[in-house]
C-alpha positions in Angstrom: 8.2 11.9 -24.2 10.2 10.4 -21.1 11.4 7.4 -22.8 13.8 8.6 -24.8 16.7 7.2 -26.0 19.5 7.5 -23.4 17.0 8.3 -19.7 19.8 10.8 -18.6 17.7 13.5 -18.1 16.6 12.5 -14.6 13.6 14.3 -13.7 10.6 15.3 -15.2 8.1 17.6 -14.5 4.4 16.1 -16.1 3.6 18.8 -19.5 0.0 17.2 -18.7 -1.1 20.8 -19.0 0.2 21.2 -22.5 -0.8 18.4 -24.0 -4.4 17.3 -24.7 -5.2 13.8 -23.4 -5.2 12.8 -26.8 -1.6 13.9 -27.5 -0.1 12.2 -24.6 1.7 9.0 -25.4 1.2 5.9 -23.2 3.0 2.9 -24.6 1.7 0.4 -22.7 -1.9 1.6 -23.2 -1.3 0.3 -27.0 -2.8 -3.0 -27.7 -0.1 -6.2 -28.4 -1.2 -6.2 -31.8 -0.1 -2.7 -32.5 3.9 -2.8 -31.8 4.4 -5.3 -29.6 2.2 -2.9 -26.6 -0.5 -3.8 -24.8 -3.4 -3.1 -22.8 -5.2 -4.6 -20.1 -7.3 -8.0 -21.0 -10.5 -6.3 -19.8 -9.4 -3.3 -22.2 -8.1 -5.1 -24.6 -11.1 -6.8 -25.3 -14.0 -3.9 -24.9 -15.4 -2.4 -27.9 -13.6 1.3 -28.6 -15.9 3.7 -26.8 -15.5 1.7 -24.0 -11.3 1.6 -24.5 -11.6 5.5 -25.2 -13.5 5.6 -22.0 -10.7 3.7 -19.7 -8.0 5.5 -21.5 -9.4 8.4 -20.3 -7.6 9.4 -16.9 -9.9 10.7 -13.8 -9.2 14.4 -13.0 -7.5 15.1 -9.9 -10.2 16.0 -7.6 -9.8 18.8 -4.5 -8.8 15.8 -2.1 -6.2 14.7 -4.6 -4.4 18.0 -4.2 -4.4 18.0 -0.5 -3.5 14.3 -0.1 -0.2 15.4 -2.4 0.5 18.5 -0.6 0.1 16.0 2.5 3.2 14.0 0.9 5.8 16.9 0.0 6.6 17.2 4.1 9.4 15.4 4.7 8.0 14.2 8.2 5.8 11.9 6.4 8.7 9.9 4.5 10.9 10.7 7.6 8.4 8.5 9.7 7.7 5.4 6.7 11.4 5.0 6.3 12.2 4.2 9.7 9.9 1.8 9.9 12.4 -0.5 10.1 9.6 -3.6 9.7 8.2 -1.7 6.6 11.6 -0.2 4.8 13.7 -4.1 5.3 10.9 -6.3 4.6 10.6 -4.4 1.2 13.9 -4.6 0.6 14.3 -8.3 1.5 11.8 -8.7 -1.3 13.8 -7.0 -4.1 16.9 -8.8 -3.1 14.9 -12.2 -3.1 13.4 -11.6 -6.3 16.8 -10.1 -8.0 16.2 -12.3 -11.0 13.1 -10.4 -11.5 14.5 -7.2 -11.6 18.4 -7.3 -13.0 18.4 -6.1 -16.0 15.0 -5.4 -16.0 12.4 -1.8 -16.7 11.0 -1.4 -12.9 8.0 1.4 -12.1 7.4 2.5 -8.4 4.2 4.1 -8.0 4.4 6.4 -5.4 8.2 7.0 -4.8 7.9 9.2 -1.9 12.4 9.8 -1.8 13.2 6.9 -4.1 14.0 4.7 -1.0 12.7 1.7 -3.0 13.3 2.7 -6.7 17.1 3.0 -5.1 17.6 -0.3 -3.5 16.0 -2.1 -6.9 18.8 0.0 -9.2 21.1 -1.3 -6.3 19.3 -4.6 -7.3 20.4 -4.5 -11.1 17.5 -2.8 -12.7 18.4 -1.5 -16.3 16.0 1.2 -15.9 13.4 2.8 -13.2 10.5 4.9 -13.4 10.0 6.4 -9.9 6.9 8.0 -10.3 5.3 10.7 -7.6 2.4 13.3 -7.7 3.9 15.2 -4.8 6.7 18.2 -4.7 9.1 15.4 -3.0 9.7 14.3 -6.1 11.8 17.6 -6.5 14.2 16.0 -3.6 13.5 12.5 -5.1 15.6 13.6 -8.2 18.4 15.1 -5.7 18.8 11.9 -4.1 18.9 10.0 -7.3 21.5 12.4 -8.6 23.8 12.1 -5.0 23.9 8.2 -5.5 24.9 8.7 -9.0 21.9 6.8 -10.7 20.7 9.2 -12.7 20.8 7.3 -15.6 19.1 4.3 -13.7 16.3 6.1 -12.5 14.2 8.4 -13.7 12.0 10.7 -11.3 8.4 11.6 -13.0 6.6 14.0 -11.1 3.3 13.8 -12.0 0.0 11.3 -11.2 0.5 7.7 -12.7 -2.4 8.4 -14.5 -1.1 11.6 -16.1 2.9 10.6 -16.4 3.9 9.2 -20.1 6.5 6.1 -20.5 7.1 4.5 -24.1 7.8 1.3 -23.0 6.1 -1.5 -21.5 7.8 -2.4 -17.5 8.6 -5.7 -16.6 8.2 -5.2 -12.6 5.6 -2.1 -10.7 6.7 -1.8 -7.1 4.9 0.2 -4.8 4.1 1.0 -1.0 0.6 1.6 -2.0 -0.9 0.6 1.8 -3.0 3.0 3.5 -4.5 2.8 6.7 -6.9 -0.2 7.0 -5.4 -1.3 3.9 -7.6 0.7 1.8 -7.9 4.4 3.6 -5.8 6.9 1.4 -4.4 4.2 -0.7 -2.3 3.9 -3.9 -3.8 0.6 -5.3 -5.9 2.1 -8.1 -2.6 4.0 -9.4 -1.2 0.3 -9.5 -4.0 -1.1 -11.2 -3.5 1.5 -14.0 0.0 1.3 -14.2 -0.1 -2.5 -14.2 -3.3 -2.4 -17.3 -0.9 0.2 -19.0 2.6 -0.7 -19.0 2.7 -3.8 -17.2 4.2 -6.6 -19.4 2.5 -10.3 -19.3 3.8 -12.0 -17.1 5.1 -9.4 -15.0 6.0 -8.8 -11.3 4.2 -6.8 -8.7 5.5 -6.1 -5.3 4.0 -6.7 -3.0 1.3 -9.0 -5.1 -1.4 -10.0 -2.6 -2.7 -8.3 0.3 -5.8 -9.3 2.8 -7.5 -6.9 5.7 -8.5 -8.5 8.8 -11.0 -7.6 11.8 -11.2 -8.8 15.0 -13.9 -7.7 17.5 -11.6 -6.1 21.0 -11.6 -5.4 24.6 -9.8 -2.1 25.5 -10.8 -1.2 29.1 -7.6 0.7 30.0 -8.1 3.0 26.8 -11.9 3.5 27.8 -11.5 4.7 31.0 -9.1 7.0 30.3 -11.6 8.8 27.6 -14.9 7.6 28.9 -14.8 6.4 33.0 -12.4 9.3 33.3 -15.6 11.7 33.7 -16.9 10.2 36.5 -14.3 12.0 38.9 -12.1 14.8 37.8 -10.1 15.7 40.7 -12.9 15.1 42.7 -15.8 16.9 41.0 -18.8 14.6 39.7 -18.3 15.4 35.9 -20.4 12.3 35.1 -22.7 14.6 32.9 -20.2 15.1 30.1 -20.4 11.0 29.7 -22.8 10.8 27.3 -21.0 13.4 25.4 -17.6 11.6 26.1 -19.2 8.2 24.6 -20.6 10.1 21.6 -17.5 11.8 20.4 -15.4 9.0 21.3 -17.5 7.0 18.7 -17.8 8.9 16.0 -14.9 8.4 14.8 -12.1 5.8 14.2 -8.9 5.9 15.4 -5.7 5.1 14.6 -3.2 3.5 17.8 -1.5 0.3 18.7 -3.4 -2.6 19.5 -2.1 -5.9 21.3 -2.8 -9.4 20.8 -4.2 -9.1 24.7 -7.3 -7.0 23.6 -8.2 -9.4 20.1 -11.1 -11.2 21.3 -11.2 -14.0 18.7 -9.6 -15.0 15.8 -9.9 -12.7 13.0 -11.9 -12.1 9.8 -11.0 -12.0 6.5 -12.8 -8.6 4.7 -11.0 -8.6 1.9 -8.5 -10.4 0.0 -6.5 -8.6 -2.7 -4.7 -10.0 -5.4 -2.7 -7.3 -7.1 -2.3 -9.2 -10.6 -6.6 -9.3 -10.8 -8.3 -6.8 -8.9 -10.0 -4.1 -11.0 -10.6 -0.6 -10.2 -14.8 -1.2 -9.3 -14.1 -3.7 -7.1 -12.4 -0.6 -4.6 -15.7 1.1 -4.3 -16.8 -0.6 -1.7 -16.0 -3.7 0.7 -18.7 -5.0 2.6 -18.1 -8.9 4.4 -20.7 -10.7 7.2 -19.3 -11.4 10.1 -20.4 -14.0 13.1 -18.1 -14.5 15.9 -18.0 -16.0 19.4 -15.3 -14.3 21.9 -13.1 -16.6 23.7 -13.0 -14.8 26.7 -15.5 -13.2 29.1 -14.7 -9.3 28.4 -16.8 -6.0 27.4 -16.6 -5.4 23.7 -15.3 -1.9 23.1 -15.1 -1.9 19.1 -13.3 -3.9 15.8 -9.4 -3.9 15.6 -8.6 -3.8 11.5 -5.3 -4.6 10.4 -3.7 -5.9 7.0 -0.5 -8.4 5.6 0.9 -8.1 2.6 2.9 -10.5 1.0 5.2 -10.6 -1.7 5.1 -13.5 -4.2 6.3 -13.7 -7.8 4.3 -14.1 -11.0 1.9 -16.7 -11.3 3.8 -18.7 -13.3 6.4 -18.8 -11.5 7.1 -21.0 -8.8 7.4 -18.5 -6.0 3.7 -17.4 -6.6 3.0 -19.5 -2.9 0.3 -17.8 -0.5 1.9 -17.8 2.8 -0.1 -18.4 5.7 -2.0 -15.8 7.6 -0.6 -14.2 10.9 -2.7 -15.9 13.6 -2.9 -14.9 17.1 -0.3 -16.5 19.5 1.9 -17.4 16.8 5.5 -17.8 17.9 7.0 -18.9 14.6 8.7 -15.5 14.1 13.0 -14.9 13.9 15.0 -11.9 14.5 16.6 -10.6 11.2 18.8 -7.5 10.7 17.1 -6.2 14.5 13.6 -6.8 13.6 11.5 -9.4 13.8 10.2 -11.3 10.6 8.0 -14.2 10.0 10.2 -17.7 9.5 10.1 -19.0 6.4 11.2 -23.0 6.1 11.6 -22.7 2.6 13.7 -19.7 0.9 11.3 -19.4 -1.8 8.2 -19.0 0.3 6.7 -15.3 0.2 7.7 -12.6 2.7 5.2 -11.0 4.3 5.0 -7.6 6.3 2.2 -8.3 8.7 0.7 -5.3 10.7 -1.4 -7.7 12.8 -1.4 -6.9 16.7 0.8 -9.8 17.8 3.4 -8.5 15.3 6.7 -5.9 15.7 4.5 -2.0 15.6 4.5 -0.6 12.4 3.3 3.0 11.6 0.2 1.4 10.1 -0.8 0.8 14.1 -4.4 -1.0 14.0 -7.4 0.7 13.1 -9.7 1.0 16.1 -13.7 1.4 14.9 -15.8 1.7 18.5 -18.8 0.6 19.6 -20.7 1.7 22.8 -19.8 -1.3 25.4 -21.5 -4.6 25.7 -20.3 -7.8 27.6 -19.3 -10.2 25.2 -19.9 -13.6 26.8 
């Protein structure tokens, strides 16, 4: 339906109400055998209730709806884009993979303004599918049409699960990252745009992705919620403690954390590798954890924080992991005002690193609580 021959029509509003699921056209849910389409290998090789059963698109729940409506304020996108660490590390990664992309079919999941499906037709890209569930997409197409690439790219408003493309991509690009990696992220709509249109061998950016915990000291942030009771402006409100401690941990927060209040090196929870992972594997993360603190400080919760790094396919020789951010590492350089991991070789991955020793990001650290006990 949206793949027709010329892509000059720019935006689309989703007819997913129209159209029976049945109807709807998906050419990259088509198997190799059956004109040159595919589906993913798991799918691929499922009997067909099981294929009818994946091909079938979840419905967009009440929290769906609200996490969309969430996304149409431009306050949001105003805030991700100047992320300067964020915005010019992807960026450095579409100008370092430009082989990849010129001349090449590119999807971004989750365009939020185009920022990124922008800078890849800047890049060379023959064609891109800047996808978006949210009423931005209604701007989206505005930008797209002030730069003059509307024949470039191609604004689909509509979920990734929902949207229809008659042709297979050759590179799915996406700022999929939530908080703690996972929170209110995009990564299943990757993983079904990458089982449906993504062609083998293919590029995803970024491709691999770990979340990290370290246990923390944060005395200055405790007493100003919790030791703050004990005297407000001279009255003994030491009662409201045990309230103050309760509330304070129900909840996690989001707020900067620094390399200072990381008590030991940190955890791997989770590895992702964005060519592999399969939907299941998001419905839970669980890891066991064992540490010894290398200084003599209360504990006052877990810091969590992610990387994410950008390699090319795995065949290709730029497929490298690059090494985790570690705690008192000084191997970073300043590049375009920001600060960036070195590389020593050109071809190693980027990474954008939210770690706490790193340039702040509006990630932040995610800050789980515990009640306070001395770690020794």
């Amino acid at each position: 339906m949206y793949g027709s021959t010329g892509y000059s029509n720019g935006y689309h509003q989703n007819q997913q109400q129209q159209q029976s699921s049945g109807e709807r056209r998906r050419g990259g849910r088509r198997s190799r055998d059956l004109h040159g389409f595919r589906v993913s290998e798991q799918q691929h090789h499922h009997n067909n209730n099981n294929q009818q059963e994946q091909d079938t698109p979840p419905p967009c729940t009440d929290f769906d709806m609200a996490y969309f409506h969430s996304y149409a304020h431009v306050g949001i996108h105003e805030e991700i884009i100047k992320d300067r660490v964020r915005t010019e590390t992807y960026k450095a990664a579409i100008m370092q993979y430009q082989s990849f992309i010129e001349g090449k079919v590119v999807m971004d999941v989750g365009c939020g303004t185009c920022i990124l499906s922008i800078f890849c037709a800047q890049a060379g890209a023959k064609r891109v599918y800047a996808v978006d569930a949210s009423d931005i997409a209604v701007q989206a197409n505005e930008v797209v049409k002030a730069n003059n690439l509307s024949e470039k790219a191609i604004v689909l408003h509509g979920r990734v699960e929902d949207v229809e493309i008659d042709e297979e991509v050759d590179v799915i690009i996406s700022e999929w990252m939530g908080y703690m990696l996972l929170y209110e992220s995009m990564l299943g709509s990757v993983i079904t745009a990458r089982d449906w249109w993504l062609k083998r061998g293919g590029l995803i950016l970024p491709s691999n992705a770990k979340l990290y915990m370290a246990p923390i000291t944060h005395p200055d942030r405790y007493n100003d919620s919790i030791e703050f009771w004990r005297n407000v402006y001279g009255i003994d409100m030491s009662a409201l403690l045990q309230l103050a401690k309760q509330c304070a941990f129900e909840e996690p927060c989001v707020e900067t954390i620094t390399g200072e209040n990381v008590l030991t090196w940190p955890h791997v929870v989770k590895h992702v590798d964005c060519y592999t992972i399969q939907l299941h594997e998001l419905e839970s993360v669980s890891t066991r954890y064992k540490f010894q603190s290398m200084m003599r400080a209360p504990l006052h919760g877990f810091a969590f924080w992610f990387d994410v790094e950008f390699s090319g396919p795995a065949n290709s020789p730029t497929h490298n992991h690059a090494p985790s951010s570690l705690l008192g590492s000084s191997n970073n350089n300043s590049v375009d005002g920001i600060q960036k991991k070195k590389r020593t070789n050109p071809n190693d991955a980027l990474v954008l690193s939210t770690a706490p020793e790193d340039p702040p990001t509006h990630w932040q650290q995610r800050w789980s609580k515990t009640k306070s006990l001395k770690a020794l």
